[in-house]
C-alpha positions in Angstrom: -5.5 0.7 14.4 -6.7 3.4 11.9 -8.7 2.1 8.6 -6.2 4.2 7.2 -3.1 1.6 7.8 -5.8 -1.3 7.2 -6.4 0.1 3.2 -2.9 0.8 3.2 -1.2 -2.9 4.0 -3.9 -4.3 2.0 -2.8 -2.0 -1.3 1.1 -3.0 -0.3 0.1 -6.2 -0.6 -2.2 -6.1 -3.4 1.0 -3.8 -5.1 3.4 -6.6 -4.3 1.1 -9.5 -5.8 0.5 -7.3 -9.0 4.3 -6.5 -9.7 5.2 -10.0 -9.2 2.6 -11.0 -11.6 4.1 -8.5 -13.9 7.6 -9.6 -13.4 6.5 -13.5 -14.0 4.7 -12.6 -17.2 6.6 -9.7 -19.0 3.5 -7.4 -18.2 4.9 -4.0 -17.9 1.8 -2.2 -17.1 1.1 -4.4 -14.4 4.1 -4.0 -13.0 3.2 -0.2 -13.1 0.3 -0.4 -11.4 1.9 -3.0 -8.5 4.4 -0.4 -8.2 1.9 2.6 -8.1 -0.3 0.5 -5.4 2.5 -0.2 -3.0 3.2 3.6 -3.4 -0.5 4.5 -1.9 -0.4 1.5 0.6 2.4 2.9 1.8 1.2 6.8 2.0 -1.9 5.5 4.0 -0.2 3.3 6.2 1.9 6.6 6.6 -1.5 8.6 7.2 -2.9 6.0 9.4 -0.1 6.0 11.4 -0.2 9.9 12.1 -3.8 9.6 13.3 -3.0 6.5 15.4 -0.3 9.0 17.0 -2.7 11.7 17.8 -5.0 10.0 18.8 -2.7 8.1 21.8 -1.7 11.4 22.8 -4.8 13.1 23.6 
């Protein structure tokens, strides 16, 4: 597994715990910024996954 999809499920998850937080409390930027983190968890969990790819097919 790539350090890539590591960082990313740990930002999703990070994303998920700050946008809740945000929904409980009325916080709009921290809803923002859950959203915006799940976003980047999920492009490196994307990235890691396409190196984890090449690399099983060498």
């Amino acid at each position: 597994m790539d350090k890539d999809r590591i960082e990313g499920t740990m930002d999703k998850t990070k994303g998920s715990i700050k946008e809740g937080v945000g929904n409980v409390t009325g916080n709009e930027k921290m809803k923002a910024e859950g959203a915006a983190d799940k976003a980047k968890g999920k492009v490196e969990n994307s990235i890691g996954g396409a190196k984890d790819a090449i690399r099983d097919n060498m």
